[in-house]
C-alpha positions as CSV (number, residue, x, y, z in Angstrom):
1,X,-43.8,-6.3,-55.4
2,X,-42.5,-9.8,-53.8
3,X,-44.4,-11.6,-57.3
4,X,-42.7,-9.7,-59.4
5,X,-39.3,-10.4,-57.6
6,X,-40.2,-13.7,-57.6
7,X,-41.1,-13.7,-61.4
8,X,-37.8,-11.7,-62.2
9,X,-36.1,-14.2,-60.2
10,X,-38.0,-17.3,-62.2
11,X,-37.1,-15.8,-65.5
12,X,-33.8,-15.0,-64.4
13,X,-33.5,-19.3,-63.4
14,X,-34.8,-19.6,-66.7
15,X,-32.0,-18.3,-68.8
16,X,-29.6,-19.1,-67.0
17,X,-31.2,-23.3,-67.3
18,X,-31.3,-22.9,-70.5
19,X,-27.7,-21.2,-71.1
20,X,-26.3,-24.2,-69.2
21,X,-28.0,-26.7,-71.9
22,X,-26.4,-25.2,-74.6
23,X,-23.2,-25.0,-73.2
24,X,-23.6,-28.4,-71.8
25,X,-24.5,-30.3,-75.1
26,X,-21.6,-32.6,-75.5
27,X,-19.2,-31.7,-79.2
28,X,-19.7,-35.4,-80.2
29,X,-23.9,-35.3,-80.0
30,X,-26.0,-35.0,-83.0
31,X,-27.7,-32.0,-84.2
32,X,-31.2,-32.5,-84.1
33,X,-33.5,-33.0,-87.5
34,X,-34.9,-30.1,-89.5
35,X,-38.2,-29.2,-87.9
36,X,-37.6,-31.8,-85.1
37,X,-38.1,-30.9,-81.3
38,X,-35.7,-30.2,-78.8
39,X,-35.6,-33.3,-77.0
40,X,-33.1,-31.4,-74.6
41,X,-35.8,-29.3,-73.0
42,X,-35.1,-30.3,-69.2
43,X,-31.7,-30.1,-67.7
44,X,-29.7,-33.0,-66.9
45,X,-30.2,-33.3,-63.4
46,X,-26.2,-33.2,-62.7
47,X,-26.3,-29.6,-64.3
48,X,-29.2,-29.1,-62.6
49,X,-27.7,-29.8,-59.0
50,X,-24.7,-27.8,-59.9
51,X,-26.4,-24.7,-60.7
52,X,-28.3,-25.2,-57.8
53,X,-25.0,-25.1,-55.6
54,X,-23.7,-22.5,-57.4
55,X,-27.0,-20.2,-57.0
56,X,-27.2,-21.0,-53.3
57,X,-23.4,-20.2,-53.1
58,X,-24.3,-16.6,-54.9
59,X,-27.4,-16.1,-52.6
60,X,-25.8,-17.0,-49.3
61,X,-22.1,-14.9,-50.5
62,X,-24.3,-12.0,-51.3
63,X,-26.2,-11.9,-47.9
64,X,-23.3,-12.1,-45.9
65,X,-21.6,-9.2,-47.6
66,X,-24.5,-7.2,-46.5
67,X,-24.3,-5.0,-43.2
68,X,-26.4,-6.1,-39.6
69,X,-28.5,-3.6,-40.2
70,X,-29.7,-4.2,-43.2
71,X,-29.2,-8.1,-43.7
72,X,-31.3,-8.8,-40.6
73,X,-34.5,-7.0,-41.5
74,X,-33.8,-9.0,-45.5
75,X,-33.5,-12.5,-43.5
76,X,-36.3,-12.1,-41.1
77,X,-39.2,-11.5,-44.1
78,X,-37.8,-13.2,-47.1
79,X,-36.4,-16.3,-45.1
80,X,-38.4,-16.6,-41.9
81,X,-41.2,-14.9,-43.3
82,X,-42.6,-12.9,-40.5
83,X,-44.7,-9.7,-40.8
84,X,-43.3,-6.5,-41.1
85,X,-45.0,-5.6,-37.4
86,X,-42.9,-8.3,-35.7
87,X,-39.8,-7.8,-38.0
88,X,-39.8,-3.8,-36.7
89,X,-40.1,-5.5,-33.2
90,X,-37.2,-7.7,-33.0
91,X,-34.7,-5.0,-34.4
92,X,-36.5,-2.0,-32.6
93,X,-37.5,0.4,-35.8
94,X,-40.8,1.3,-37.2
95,X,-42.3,-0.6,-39.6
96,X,-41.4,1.9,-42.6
97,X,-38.0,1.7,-41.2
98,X,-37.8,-2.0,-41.5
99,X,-39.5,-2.0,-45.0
100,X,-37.1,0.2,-46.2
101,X,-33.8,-1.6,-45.1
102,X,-34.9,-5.0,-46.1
103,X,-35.8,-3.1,-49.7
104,X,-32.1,-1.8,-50.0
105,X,-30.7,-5.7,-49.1
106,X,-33.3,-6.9,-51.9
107,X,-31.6,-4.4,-53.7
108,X,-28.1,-5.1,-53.2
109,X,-28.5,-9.2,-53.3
110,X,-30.1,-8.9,-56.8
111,X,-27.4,-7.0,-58.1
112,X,-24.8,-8.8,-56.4
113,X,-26.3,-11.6,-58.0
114,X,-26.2,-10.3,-61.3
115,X,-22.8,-9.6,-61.2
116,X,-21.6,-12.9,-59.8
117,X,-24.2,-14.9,-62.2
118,X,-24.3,-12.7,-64.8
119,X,-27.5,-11.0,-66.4
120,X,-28.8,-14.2,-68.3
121,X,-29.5,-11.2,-71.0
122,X,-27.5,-11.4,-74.5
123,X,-26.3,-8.6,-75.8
């Protein structure tokens, strides 16, 4: 389940990388050849940095709108990546108990995020 999360998440980066080049093209720049490559293919690194802000920004707005109970269990095994056992532990649940609220964060963050970022989808 966390690979494909972390493949959603990859595809999601994806789209949105290549959104931002072709929104950041400049008016004034050339259209490329017939048949010729995009030499465009990696982001400029300023556009780059800034939608790495502004992901970080999403990610860290949508945690902290989460409640305790839920947000701790989420930041304890997707940030400090301890097991399940010692997650139940710390917060004093069960394991399934501790599964379960960190599922309904991952939940919540990703369509937080969706709605802040957008779905990188055209419709």
């Amino acid at each position: 389940m966390v690979t494909i999360d972390k493949n959603k998440i990859f595809s999601f980066i994806h789209r949105r990388e290549r959104e931002v080049r072709l929104y950041s093209v400049a008016d004034d720049a050339p259209a490329p050849a017939a048949g010729a490559g995009d030499k465009r293919s990696a982001m400029h690194p300023s556009n780059k940095e800034l939608f790495g802000k502004q992901l970080r920004a999403a990610f860290q707005e949508s945690v902290s709108g989460l409640a305790e109970e839920i947000r701790k269990p989420f930041l304890l095994r997707y940030c400090e990546l301890l097991k399940w056992k010692e997650i139940a532990s710390l917060i004093g649940t069960n394991i399934d108990t501790a599964r379960k609220r960190a599922e309904r964060a991952r939940q919540r963050v990703l369509g937080s995020m969706r709605r802040t970022l957008g779905s990188g989808r055209r419709t």
